[in-house]
N, C-alpha and C positions, 0 to 999 in steps of 0.2 A: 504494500500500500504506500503509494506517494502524497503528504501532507505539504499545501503550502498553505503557510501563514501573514495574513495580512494584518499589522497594528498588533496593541500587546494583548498576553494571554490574562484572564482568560478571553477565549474568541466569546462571540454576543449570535455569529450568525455562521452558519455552515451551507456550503453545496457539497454534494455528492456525485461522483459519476461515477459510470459502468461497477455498479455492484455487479454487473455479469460481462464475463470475460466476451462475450459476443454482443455487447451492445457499444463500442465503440465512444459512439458519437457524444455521450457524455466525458467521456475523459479529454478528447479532440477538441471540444468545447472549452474544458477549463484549460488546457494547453494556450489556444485560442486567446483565450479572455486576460490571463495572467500580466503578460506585458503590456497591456491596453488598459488597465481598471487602476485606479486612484482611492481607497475605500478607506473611508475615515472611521469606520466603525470596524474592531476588532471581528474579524473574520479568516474560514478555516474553508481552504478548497482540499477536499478529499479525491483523489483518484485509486479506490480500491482493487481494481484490476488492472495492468497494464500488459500492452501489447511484447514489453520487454516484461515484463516477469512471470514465474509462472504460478498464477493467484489463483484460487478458487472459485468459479462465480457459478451462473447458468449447469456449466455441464459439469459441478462438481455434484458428489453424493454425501448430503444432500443438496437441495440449492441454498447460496446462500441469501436470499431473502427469505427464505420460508424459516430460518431456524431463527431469527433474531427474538430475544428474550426467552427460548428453549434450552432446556439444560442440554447436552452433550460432552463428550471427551472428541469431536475431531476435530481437524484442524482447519474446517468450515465453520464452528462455534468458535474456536476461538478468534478467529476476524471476524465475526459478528461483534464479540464482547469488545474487538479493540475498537471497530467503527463508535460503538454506541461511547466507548471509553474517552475518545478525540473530540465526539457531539456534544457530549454533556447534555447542558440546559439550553443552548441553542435552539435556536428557531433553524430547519432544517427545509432545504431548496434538495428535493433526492431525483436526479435528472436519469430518465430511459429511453428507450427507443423498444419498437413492438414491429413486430409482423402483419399485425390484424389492420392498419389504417395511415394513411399520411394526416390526419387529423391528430393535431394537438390537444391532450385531456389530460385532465388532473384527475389522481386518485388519493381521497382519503380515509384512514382508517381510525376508528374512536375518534366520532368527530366531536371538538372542542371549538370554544370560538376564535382563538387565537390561529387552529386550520384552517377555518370557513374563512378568516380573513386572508392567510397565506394562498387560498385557493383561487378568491376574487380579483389578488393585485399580479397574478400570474397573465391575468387576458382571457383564459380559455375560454369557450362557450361549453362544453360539458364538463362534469367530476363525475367522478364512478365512486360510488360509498361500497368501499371495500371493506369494512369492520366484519364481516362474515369471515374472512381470513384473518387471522389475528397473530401472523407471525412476519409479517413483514417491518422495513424500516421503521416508517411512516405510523406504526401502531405503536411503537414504542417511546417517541422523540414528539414535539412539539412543530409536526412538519408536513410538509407537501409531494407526493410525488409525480413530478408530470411524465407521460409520454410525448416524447418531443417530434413523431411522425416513425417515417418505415428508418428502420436497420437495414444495414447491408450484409449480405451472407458471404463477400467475398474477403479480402485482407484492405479493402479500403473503408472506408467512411460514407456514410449517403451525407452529402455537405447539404441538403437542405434541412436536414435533419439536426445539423450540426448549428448554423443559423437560427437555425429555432430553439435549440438550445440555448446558444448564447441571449437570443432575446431575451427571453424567457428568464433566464439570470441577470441581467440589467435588470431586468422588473424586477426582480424579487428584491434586489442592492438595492436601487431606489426607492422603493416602496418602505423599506426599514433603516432610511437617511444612514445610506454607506456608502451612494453615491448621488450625483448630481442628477441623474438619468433622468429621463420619460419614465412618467408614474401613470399608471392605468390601473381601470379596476372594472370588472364583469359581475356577471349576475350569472354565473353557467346553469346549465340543467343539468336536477342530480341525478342520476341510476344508478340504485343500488343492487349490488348483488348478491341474491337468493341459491341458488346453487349453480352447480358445474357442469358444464356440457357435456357428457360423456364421447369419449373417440369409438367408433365402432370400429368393431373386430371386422377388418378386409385387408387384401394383400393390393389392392386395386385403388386405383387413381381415385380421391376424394374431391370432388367440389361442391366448395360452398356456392349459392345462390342467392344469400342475401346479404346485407351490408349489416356492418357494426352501426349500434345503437336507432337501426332503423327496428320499426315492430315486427314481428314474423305474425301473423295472426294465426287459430287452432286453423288446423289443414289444411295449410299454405307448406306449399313444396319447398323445403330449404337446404337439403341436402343431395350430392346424389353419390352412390358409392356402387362400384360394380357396375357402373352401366344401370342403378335400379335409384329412382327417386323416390326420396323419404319425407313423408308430413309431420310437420310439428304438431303433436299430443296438445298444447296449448301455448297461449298465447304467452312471448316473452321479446326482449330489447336485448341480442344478442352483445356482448362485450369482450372485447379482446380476442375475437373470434378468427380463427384463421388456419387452416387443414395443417401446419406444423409447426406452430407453438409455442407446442407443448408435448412432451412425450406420453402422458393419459387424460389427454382432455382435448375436446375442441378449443373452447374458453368458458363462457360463465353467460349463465341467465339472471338478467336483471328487470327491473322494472323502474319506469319513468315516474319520478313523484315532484318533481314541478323545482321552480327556484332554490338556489342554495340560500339566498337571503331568508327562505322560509323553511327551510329544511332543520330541521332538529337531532336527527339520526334516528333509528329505531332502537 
């Protein structure tokens, strides 16, 4: 893990990139940003995986966003325990990139007000209320996780990806006076997520047919597998959806419940 430190300790504000060794464009991002930001508020740029070392992210066992605040002995908990160890009491920027969408969104977990706010001065127009998984960063820290559009699967970077990262971290700097930035602030729609899309058991080409966070209505065709298309049982707002992923899952069923400004959590 690569820490730079901006102003004295302790830090007030943190970013994070590529907790997963295959999401690039967050680490690219604070590389990026580093020689370019002025930040008069004590802050901590985290690069957890790098392309030179060999870190645990994504394709370690287990992942490591799934274990954060779970006991274990490997050596995927213990860079959980350092990340949360470097965060502290920070207000935390946790930058990804996804397969399922070039659409920018925010995901929060345990939502608090001081999230709802980190969520709005991001921009985005949607957040995913992820508190149904409760092992991630973002559940543990006082913080935000955006996805910043598509990843690239080859040894480069998707640079739109990577720009919208950086925006997206301006906002976050400016909005918590660390830097001079453009301050913005959204109202996104929330969806939250109720359970998990199961991957069907086939050796054969999967296509999806509908779009993240659009509705599948009940027996509307949204998958096809084998050559054979499959109805949706019921009506749901697919999330993070995308035929590889994930190694046991499509992604996740959500449901649309209106403004974050009105949103409370369940």
């Amino acid at each position: 893990m690569r820490i730079i430190t901006r102003g004295d300790e302790p830090a007030e504000l943190a970013v994070v990139g590529s907790l997963h060794a295959d999401e690039r464009e967050g680490a690219e991002a604070i590389n990026r940003l580093i020689p370019q930001l002025s930040v008069s508020r004590p802050t901590k740029f985290l690069v957890v995986t790098d392309s030179q070392q060999d870190t645990p992210g994504r394709e370690s066992d287990p992942d490591l966003n799934r274990v954060f605040g779970k006991s274990g002995d490997t050596a995927v908990h213990e860079i959980a325990e350092e990340v949360l160890d470097e965060v502290g009491d920070c207000r935390v920027l946790d930058l990804h990139t996804t397969e399922a969408t070039d659409e920018p969104f925010a995901i929060l977990q345990q939502i608090t007000d001081t999230k709802r706010e980190l969520a709005a001065i991001t921009g985005v127009d949607r957040v995913v209320d992820a508190s149904e998984l409760d092992d991630g960063l973002v559940a543990q820290v006082e913080g935000v996780a955006v996805e910043c559009g598509l990843k690239h699967d080859g040894p480069d970077v998707n640079d739109a990806s990577v720009e919208t990262a950086c925006k997206v971290t301006r906002r976050f700097l400016a909005a918590n006076d660390a830097t001079d930035g453009e301050q913005v602030r959204s109202d996104p729609t929330v969806y939250r997520i109720y359970d998990t899309i199961s991957r069907p058991a086939t050796e054969g080409e999967l296509v999806i047919r509908v779009e993240n966070f659009e509705r599948v209505e009940t027996g509307e065709e949204w998958l096809e597998t084998d050559g054979k298309r499959r109805v949706a049982s019921e009506s749901f707002c697919p999330v993070l959806l995308s035929p590889s992923g994930y190694d046991d899952k499509l992604g996740y069923k959500a449901e649309r419940v209106g403004a974050l400004s009105e949103y409370r959590g369940e």
